[in-house]
SEVOKE-453778 format. One line per 8 residues: number of its first residue (from 1); for each residue x, y, z of N, C-alpha, C. Coordinates in nm, 4 decimals. Each point is the difference from the previous one (the first is absolute). Example, Ala and Ser with C-alpha at 12.3 -4.5 7.8 and 13.67 -1.06 7.14 Angstrom:
BEGIN
1) 1.3190/-0.5690/0.7800/-0.0890/0.1190/0.0000/0.0900/0.1200/0.0000 | -0.0350/0.1050/-0.0720/0.0820/0.1190/0.0060/-0.0770/0.1090/0.0730;
This chain:
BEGIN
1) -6.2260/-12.3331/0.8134/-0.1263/0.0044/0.0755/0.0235/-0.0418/0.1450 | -0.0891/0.1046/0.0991/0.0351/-0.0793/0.1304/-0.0422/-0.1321/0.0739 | 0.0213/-0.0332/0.0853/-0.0733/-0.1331/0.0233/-0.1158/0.0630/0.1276 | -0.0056/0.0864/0.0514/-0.1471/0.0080/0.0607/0.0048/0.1863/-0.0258 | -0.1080/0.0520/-0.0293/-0.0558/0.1151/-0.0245/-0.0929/0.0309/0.0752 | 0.0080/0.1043/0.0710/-0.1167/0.0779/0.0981/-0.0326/0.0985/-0.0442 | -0.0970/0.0559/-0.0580/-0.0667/0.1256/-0.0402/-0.0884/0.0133/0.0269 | 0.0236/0.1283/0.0445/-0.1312/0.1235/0.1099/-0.0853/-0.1302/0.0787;
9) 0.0784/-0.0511/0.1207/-0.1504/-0.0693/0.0574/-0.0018/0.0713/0.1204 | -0.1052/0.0002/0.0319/-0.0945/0.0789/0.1108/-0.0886/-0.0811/0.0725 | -0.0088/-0.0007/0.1388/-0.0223/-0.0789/0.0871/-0.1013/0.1052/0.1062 | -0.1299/-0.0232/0.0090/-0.0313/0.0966/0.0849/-0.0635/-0.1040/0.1154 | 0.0324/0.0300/0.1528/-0.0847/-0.0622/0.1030/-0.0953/0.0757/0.0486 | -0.1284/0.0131/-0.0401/-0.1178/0.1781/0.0489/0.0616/0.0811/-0.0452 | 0.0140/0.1141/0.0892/0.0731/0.1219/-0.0349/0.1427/-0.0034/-0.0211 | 0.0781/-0.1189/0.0418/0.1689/-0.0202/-0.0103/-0.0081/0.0098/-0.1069;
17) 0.1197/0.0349/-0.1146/0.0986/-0.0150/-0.1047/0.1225/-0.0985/0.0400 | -0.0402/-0.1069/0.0429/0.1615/-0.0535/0.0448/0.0742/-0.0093/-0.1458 | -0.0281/-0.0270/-0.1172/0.0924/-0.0281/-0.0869/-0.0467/0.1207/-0.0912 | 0.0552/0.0767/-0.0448/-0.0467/0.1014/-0.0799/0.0737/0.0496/-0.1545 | -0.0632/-0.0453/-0.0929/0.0898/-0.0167/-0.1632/0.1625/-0.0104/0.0479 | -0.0030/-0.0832/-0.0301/0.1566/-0.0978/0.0745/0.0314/-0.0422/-0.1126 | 0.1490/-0.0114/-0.1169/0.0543/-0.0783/-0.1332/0.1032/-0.0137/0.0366 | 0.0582/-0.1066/-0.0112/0.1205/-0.0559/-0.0379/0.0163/-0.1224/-0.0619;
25) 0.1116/-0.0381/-0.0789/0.0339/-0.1417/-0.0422/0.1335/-0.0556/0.0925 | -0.0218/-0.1430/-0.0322/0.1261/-0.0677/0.0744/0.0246/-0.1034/-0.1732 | 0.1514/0.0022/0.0266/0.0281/-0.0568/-0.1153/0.0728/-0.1570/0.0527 | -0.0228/-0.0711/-0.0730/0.0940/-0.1445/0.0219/0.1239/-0.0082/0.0437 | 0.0141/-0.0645/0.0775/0.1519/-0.0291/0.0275/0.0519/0.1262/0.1415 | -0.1303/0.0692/0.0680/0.0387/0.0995/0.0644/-0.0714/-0.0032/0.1507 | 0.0385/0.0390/0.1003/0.0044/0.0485/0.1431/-0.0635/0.1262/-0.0039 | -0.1708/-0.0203/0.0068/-0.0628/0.1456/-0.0055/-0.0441/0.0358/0.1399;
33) 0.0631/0.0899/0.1125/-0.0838/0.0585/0.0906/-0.1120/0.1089/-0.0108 | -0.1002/-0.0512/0.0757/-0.0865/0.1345/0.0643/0.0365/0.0256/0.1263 | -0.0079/0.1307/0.0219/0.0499/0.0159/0.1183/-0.1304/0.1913/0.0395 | -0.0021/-0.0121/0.1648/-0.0748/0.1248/0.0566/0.0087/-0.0058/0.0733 | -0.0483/0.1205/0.0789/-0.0809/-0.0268/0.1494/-0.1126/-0.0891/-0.0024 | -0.0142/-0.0471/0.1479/-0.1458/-0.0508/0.0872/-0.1218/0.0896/-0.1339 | -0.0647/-0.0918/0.0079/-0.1429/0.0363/-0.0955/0.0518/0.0916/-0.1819 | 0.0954/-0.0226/0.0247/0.0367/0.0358/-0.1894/-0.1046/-0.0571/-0.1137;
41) -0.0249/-0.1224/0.0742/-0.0612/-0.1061/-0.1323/0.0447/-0.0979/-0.0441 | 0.1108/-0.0102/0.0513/0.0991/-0.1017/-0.0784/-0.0432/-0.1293/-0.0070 | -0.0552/-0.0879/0.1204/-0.1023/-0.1340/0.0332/-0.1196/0.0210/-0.0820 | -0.0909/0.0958/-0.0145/-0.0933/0.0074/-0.1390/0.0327/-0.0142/-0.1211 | 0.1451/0.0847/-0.0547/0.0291/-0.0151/-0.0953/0.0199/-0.1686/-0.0418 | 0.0562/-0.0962/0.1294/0.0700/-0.1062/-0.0227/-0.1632/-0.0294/-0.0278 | -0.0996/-0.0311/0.1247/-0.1635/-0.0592/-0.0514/-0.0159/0.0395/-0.1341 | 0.0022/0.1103/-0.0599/-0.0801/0.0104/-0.1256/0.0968/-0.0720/-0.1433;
49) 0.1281/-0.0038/0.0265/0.1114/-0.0504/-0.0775/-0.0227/-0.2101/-0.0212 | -0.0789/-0.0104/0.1573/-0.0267/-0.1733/0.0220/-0.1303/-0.0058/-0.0227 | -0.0507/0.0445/0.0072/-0.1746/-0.0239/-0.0495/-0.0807/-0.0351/0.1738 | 0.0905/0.0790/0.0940/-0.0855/0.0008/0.1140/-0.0927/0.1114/0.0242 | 0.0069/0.1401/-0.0735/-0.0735/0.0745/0.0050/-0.0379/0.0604/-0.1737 | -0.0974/-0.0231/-0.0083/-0.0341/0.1311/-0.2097/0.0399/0.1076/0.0454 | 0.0273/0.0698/-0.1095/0.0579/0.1500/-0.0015/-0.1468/0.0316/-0.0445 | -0.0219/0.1423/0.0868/-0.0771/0.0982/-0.0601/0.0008/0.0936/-0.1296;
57) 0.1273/-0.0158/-0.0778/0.0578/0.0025/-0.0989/0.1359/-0.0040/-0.0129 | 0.0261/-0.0361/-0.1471/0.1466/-0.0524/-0.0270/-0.0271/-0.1073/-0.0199 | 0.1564/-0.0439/-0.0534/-0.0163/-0.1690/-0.0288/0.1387/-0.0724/0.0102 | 0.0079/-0.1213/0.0115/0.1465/-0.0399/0.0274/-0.0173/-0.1431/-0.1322 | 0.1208/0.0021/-0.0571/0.0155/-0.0438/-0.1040/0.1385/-0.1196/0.0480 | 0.0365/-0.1014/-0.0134/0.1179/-0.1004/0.0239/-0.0038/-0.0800/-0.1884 | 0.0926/-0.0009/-0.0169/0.0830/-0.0501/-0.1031/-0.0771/0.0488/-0.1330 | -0.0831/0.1177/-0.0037/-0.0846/0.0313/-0.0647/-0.1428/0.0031/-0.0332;
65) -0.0278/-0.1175/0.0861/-0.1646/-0.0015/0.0501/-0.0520/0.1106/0.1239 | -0.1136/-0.0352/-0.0223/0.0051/0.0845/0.1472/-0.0844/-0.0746/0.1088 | 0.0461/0.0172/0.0561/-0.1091/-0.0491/0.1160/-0.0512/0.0408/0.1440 | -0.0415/0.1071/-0.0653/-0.0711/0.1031/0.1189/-0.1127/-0.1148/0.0278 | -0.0066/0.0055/0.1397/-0.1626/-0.0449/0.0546/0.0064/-0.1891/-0.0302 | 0.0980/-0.0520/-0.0129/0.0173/-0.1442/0.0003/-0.0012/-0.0411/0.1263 | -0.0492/-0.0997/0.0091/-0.0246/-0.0602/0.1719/0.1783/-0.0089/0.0285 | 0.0260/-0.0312/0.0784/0.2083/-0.0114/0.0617/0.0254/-0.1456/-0.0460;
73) -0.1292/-0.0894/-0.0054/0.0938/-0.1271/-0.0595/0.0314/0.0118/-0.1125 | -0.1110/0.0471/-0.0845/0.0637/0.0463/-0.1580/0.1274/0.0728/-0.0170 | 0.0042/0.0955/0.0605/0.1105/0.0468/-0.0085/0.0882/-0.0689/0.0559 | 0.0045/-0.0761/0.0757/0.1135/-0.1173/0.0037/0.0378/-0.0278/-0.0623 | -0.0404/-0.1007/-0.0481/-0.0289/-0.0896/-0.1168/0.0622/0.0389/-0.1231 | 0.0156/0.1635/-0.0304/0.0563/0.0618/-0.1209/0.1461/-0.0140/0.0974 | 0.0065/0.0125/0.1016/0.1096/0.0155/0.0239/0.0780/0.0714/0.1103 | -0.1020/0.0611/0.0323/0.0122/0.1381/0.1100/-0.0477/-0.0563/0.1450;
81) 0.1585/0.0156/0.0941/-0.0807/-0.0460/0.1302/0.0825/0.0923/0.1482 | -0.0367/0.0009/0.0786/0.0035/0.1149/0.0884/0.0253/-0.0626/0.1517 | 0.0198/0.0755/0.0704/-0.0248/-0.0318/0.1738/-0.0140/0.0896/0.0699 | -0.0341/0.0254/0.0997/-0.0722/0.0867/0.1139/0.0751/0.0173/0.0788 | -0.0327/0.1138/0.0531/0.0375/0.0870/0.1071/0.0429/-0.0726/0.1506 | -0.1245/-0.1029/0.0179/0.0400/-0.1333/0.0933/-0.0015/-0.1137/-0.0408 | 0.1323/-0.0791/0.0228/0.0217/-0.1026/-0.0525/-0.1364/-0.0815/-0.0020 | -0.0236/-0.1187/-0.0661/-0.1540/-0.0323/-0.0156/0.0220/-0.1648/-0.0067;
89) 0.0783/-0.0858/0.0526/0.0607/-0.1185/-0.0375/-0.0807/-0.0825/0.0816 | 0.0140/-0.1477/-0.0149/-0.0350/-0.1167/0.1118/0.0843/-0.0421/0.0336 | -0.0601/0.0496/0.1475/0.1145/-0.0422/0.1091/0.0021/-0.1262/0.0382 | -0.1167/-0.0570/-0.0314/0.0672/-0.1367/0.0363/0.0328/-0.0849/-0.0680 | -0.0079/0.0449/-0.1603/0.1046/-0.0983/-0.0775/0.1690/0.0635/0.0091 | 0.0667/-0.1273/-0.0707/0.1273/0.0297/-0.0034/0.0654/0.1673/-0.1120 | 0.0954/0.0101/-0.0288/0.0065/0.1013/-0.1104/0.0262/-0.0797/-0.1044 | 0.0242/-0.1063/-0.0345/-0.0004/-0.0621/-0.1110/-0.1540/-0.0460/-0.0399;
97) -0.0772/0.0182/0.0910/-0.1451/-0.0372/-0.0423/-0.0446/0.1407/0.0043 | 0.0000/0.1173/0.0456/-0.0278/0.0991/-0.0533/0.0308/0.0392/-0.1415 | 0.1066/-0.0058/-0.0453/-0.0009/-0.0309/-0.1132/-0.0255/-0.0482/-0.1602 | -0.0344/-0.1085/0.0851/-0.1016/-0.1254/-0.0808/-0.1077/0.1224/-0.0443 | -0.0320/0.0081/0.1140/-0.1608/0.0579/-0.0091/0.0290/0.1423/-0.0873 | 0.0925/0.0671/0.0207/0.0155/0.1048/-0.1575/0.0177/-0.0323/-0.1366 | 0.0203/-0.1563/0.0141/0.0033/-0.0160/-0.1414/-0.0965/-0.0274/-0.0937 | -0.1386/-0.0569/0.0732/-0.1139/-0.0730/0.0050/-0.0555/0.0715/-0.1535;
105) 0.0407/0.1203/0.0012/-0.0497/0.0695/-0.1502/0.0338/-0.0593/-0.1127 | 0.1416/-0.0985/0.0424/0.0497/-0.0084/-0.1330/-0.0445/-0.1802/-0.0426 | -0.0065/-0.0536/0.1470/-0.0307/-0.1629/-0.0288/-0.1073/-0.0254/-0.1152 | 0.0015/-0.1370/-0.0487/-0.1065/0.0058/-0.1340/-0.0961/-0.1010/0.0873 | 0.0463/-0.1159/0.0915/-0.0578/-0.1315/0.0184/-0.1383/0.0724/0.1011 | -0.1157/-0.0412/-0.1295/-0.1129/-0.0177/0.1425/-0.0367/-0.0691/0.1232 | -0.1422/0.0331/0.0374/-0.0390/-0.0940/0.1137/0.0109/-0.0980/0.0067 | -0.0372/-0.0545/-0.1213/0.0179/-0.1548/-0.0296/0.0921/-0.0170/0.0148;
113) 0.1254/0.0094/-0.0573/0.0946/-0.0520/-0.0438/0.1130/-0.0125/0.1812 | -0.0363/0.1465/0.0666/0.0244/-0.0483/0.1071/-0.0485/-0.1286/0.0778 | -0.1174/0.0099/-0.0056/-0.0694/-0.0930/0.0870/0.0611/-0.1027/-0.0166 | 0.0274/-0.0491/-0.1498/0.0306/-0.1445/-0.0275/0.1681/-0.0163/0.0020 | 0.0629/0.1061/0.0480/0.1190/-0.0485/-0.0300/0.0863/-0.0446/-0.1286 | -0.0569/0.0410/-0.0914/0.0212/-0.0101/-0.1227/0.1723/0.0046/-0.0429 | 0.0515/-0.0585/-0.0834/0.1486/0.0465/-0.1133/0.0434/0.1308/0.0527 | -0.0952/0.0661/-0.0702/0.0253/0.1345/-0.0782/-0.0003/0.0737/0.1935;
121) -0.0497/0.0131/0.0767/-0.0351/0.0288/0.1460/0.1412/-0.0115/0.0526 | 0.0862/-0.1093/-0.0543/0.0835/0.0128/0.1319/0.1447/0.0540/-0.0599 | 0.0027/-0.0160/-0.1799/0.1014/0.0771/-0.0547/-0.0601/0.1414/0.0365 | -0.1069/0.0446/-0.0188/-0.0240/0.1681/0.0082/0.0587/0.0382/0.1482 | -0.0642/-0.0759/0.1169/0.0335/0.0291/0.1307/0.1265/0.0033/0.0207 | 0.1244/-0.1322/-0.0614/0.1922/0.0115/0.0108/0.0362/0.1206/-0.0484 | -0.0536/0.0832/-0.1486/0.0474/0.0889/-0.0135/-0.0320/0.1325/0.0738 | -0.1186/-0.0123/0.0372/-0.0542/0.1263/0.0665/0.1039/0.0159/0.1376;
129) 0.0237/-0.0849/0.0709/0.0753/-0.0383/0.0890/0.1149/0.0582/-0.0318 | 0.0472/-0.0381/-0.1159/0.1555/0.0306/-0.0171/-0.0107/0.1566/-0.0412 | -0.0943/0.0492/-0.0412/-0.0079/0.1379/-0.0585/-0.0057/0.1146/0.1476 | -0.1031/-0.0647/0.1081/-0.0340/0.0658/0.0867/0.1762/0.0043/0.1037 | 0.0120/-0.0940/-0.0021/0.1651/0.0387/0.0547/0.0921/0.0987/-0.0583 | 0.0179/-0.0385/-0.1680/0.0376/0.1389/-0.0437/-0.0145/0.1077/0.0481 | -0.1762/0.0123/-0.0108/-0.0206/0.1226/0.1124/0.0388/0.0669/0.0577 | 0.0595/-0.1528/0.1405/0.0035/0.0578/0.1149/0.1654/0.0769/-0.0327;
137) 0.1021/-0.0727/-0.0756/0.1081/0.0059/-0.0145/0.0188/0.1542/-0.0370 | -0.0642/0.0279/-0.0873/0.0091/0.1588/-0.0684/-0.0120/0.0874/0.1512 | -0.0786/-0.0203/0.0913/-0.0437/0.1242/0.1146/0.1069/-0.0366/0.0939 | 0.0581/-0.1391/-0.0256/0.1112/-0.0415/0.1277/-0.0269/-0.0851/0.1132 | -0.1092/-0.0663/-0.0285/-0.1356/-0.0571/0.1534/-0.0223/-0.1279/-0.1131 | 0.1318/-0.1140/-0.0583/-0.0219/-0.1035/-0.0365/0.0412/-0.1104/0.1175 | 0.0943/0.0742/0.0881/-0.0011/-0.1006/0.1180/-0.0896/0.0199/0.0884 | -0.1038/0.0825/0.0157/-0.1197/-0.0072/0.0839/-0.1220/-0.0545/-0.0860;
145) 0.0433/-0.0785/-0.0772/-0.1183/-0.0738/-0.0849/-0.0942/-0.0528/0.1003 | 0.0465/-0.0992/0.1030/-0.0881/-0.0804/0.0757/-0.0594/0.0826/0.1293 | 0.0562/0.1234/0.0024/-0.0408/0.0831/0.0970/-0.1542/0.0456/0.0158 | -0.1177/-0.0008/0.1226/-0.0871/0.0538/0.0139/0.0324/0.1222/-0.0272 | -0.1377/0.0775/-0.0596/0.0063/0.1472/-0.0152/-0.0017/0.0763/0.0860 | -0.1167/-0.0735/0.0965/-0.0164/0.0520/0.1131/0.0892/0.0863/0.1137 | 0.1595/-0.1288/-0.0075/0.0900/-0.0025/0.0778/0.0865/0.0927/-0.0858 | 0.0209/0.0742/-0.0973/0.0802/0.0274/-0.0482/0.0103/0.1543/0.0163;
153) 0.1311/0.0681/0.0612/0.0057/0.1262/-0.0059/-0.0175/0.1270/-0.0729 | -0.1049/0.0933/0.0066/-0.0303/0.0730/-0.1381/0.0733/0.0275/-0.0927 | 0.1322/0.0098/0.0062/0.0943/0.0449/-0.1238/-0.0534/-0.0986/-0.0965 | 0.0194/-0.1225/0.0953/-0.0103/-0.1199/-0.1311/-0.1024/-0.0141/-0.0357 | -0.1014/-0.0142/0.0635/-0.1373/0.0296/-0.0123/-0.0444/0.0832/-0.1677 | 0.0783/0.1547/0.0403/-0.0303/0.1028/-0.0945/0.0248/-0.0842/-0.1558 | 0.1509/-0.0802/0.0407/0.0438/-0.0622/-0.0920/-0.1022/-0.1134/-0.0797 | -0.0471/-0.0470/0.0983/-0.0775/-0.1670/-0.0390/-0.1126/0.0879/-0.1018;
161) -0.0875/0.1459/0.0493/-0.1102/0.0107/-0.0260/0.0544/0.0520/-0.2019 | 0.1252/0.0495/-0.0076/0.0705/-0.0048/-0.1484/0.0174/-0.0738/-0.0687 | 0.0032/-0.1306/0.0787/0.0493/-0.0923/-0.0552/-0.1105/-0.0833/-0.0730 | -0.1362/-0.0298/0.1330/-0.1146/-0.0147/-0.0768/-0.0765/0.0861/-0.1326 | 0.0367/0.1323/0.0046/-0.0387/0.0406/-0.1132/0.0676/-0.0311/-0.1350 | 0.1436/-0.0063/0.0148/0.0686/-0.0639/-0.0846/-0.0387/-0.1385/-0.0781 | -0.0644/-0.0725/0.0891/-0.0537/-0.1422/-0.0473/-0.0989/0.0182/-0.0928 | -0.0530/0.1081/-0.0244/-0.1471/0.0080/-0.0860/0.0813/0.0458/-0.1173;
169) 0.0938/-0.0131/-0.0340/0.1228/0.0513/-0.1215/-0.0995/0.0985/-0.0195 | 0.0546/0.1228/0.0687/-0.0161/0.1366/-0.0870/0.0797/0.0534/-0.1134 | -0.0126/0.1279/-0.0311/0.0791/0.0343/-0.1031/0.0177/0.1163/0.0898 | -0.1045/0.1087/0.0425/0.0006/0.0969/0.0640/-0.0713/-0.0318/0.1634 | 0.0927/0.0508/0.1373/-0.0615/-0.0125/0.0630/0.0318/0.1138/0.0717 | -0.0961/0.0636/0.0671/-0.0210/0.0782/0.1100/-0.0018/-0.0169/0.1345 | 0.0750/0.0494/0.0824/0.0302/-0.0145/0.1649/-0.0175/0.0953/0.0537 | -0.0831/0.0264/0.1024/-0.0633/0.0752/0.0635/0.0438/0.0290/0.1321;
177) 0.1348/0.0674/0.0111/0.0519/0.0446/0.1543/0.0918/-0.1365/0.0060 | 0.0453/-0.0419/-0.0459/0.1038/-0.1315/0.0096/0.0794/0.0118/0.1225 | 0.0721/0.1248/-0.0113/0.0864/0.0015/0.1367/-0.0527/0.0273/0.1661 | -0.1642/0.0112/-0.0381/-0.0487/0.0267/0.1421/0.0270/-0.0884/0.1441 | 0.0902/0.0863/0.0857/0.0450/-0.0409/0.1025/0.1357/-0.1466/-0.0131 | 0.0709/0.0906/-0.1265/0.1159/-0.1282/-0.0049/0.0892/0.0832/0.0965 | 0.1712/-0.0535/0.0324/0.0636/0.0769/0.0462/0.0826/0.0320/-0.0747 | 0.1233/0.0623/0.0124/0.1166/0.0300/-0.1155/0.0174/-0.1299/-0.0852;
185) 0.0624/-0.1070/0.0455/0.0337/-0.0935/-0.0590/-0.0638/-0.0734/-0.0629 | -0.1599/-0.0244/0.0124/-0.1077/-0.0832/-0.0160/-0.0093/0.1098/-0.1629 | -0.0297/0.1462/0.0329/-0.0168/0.0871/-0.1344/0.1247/-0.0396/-0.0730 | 0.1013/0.0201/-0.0319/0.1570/-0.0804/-0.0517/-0.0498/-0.0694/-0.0604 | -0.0512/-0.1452/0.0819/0.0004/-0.0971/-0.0772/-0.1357/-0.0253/-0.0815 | -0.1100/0.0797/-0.0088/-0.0945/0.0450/-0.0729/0.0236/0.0708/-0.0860 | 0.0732/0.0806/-0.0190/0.0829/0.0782/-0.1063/0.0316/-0.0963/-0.1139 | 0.0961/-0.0760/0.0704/0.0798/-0.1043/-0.1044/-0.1185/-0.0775/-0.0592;
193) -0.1190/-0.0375/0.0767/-0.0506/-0.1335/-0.0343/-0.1124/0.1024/-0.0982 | -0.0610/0.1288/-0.0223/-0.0236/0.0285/-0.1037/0.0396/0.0555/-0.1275 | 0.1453/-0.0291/0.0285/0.1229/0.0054/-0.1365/-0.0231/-0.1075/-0.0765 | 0.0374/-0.1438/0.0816/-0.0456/-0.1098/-0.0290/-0.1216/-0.0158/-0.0765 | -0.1181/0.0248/0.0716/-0.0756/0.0024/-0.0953/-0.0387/0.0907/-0.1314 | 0.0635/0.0921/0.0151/-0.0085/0.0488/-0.1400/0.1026/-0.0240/-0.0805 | 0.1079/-0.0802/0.0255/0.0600/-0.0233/-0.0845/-0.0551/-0.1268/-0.0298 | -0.0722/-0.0890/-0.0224/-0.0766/-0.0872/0.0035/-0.1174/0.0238/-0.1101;
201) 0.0188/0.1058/-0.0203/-0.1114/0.0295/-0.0871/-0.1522/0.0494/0.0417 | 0.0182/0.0235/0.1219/-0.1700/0.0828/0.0320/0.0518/0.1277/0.0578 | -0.1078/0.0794/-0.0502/-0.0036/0.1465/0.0578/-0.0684/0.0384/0.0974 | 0.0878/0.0913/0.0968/-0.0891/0.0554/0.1374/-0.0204/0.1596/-0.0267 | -0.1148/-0.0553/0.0733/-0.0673/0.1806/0.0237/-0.0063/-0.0322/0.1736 | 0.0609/0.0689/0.0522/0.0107/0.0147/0.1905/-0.0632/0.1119/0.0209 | -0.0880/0.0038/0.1258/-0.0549/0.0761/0.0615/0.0979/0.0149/0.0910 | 0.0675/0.0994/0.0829/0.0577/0.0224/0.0985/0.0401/0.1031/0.0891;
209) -0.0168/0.0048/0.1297/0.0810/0.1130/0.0901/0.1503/-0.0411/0.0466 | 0.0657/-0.0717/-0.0459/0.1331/-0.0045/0.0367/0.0620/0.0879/-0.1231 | 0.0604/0.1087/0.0590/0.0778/0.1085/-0.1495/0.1068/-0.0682/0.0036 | 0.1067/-0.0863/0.0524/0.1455/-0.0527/-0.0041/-0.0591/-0.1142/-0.1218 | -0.0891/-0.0899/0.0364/-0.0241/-0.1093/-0.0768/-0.0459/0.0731/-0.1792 | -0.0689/0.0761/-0.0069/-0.0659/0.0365/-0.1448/0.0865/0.0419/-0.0101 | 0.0924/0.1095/0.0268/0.1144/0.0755/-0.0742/0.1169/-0.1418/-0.0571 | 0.0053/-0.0951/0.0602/0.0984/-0.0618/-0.0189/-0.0343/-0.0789/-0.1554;
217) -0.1043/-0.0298/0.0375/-0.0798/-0.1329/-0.1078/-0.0423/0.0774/-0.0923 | -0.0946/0.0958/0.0048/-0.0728/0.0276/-0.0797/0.0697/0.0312/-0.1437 | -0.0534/0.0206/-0.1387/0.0210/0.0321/-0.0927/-0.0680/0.1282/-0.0652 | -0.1285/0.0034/0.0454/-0.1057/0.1278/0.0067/-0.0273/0.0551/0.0992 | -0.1023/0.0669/0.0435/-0.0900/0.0886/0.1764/-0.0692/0.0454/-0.0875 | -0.1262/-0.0347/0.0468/-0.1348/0.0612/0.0092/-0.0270/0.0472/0.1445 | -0.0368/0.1581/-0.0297/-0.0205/0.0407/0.1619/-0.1156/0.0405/-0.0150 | -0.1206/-0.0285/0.1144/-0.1169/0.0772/-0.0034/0.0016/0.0834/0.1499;
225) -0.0882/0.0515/-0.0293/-0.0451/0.0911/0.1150/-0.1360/0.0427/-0.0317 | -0.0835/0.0051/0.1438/-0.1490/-0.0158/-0.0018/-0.0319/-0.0458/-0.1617 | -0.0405/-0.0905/-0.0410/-0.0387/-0.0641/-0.1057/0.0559/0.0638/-0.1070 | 0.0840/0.0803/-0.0432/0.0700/0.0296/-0.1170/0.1446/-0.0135/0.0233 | 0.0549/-0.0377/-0.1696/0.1350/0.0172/-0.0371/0.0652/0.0997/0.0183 | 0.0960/0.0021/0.0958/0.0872/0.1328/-0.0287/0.1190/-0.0377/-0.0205 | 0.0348/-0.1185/-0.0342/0.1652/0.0116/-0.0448/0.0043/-0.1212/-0.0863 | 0.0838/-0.0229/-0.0504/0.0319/-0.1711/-0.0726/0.1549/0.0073/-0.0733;
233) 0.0626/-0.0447/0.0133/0.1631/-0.0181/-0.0401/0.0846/-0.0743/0.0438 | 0.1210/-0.0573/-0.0469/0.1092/-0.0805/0.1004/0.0613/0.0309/0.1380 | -0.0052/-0.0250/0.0800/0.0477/0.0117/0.1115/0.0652/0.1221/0.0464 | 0.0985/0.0008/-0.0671/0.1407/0.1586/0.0120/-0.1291/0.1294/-0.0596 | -0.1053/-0.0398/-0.0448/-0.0668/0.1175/-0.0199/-0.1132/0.0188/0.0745 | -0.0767/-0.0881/0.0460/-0.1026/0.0350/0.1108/0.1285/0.0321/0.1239 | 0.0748/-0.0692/0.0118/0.0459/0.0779/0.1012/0.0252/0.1333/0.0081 | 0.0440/0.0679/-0.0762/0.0106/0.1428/0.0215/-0.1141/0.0614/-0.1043;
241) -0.1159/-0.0084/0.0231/-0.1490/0.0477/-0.0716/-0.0549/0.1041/0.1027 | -0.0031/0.0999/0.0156/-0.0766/0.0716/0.1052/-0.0998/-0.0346/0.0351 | -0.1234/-0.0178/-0.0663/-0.1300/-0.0686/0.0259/-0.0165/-0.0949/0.1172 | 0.1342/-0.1184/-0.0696/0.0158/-0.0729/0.1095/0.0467/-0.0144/0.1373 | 0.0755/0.0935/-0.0183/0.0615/0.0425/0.1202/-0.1072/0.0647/0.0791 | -0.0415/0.1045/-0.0134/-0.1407/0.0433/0.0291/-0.1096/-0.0632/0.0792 | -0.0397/-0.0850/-0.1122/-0.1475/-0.0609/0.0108/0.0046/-0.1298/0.1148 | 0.1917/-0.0954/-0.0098/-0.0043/-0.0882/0.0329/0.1029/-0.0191/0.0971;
249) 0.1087/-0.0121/-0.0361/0.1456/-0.0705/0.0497/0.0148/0.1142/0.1035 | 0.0757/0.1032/-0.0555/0.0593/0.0834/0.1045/0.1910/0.0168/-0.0747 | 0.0411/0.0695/-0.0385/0.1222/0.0191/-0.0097/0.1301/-0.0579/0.0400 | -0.0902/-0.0094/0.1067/0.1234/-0.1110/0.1368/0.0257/-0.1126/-0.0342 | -0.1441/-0.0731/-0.0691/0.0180/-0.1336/0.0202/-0.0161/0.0054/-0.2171 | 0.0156/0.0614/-0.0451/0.0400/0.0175/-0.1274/0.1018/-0.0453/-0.0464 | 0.0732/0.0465/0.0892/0.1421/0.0395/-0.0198/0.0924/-0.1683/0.0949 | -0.0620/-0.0233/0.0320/0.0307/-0.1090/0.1072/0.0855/-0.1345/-0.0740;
């Protein structure tokens, strides 16, 4: 069985079709891209997959439930967590306190228990601490623990905003343009650091326009174009798919 299922969802804005009967599964343990042109759908598909937008029909199913139309914390909470197109962090905490703050799903100690400083408050807080460094360690940004976000150069940045999602222990998470505006080396080492995490045990589904980065990582391609599927296979086979070539890439950079 897969671990997230998309069938036929459909997304209409007025007269748009941005997402239009769209299926695929992503299975555990795997590196799933979507990939298109500008206005494909692919950012809807990710909203209706997080519970930021309902499908006009279809339904999306994770570990066998489904949970079409769940608010995004719920779907957290099962497990499923995502990031945006622009990084979305506080800049004026450190990245080790950004962090913190992704984990907040998982802490048990209430208001109270903060307030008062309690036992149980300051063992939960040492480990959270020690977990949120892990974190940082997996993306490579454990020696910029004490670093403002603010101050920190977007590569790492891109990095910190992974790293916070990481803290909400997903199982499956989704990244939305990850490599936007990295440079060669910054993508490299984003490469590696979502090896890392899937060898770790969580699965990605990437949204992306870098073709060097998905061909490398990926394990699947989902390609849309204007709100439908036209391709889905391992790498060595969307690459030479006519459709795709066609609809999207270009031969040139196919072949690249």
């Amino acid at each position: 069985m897969s671990m997230l299922s998309i069938k036929g969802i459909t997304k209409r804005f007025g007269g748009v079709t941005a997402v239009d009967d769209v299926s695929f599964e992503v299975f555990e343990g795997t590196i799933h891209a979507v990939i298109g042109p500008n206005g494909a759908g692919k950012s809807t598909a990710f909203n209706v997959m997080t519970g930021f937008d309902k499908p006009d029909a279809g339904t999306v199913t994770f570990e066998g439930e489904t949970i079409t139309g769940l608010k995004p914390h719920r779907i957290v909470k099962r497990g499923v967590v995502r990031t945006f197109q622009n990084t979305m962090l506080f800049d004026e905490m450190t990245a080790l306190e950004n962090v913190l703050v992704g984990m907040h799903v998982r802490t048990r100690v209430g208001f109270l228990g903060a307030a008062l400083v309690l036992p149980g408050v300051r063992a939960e807080e040492r480990l959270a601490r020690e977990e949120a460094h892990r974190m940082l360690r997996v993306v490579g940004l454990d020696e910029e623990a004490g670093a403002t976000a603010g101050d920190m150069p977007h590569g790492q940045r891109r990095l910190l905003e992974i790293a916070r999602a990481l803290g909400a222990g997903p199982k499956l998470m989704l990244l939305d343009e990850p490599a936007a505006g990295l440079n060669n080396a910054e993508t490299a080492q984003l490469a590696e650091t979502l090896r890392r995490i899937r060898d770790t045990g969580v699965t990605i589904v990437v949204v992306e326009h870098d073709m060097g980065l998905v061909m490398d990582v990926s394990d699947e391609i989902v390609v849309l174009n204007e709100g439908r599927k036209i391709a889905e296979g391992p790498p060595l086979l969307i690459q030479k798919d006519p459709a795709v070539i066609e609809a999207y890439l270009g031969e040139e950079a196919l072949d690249a």
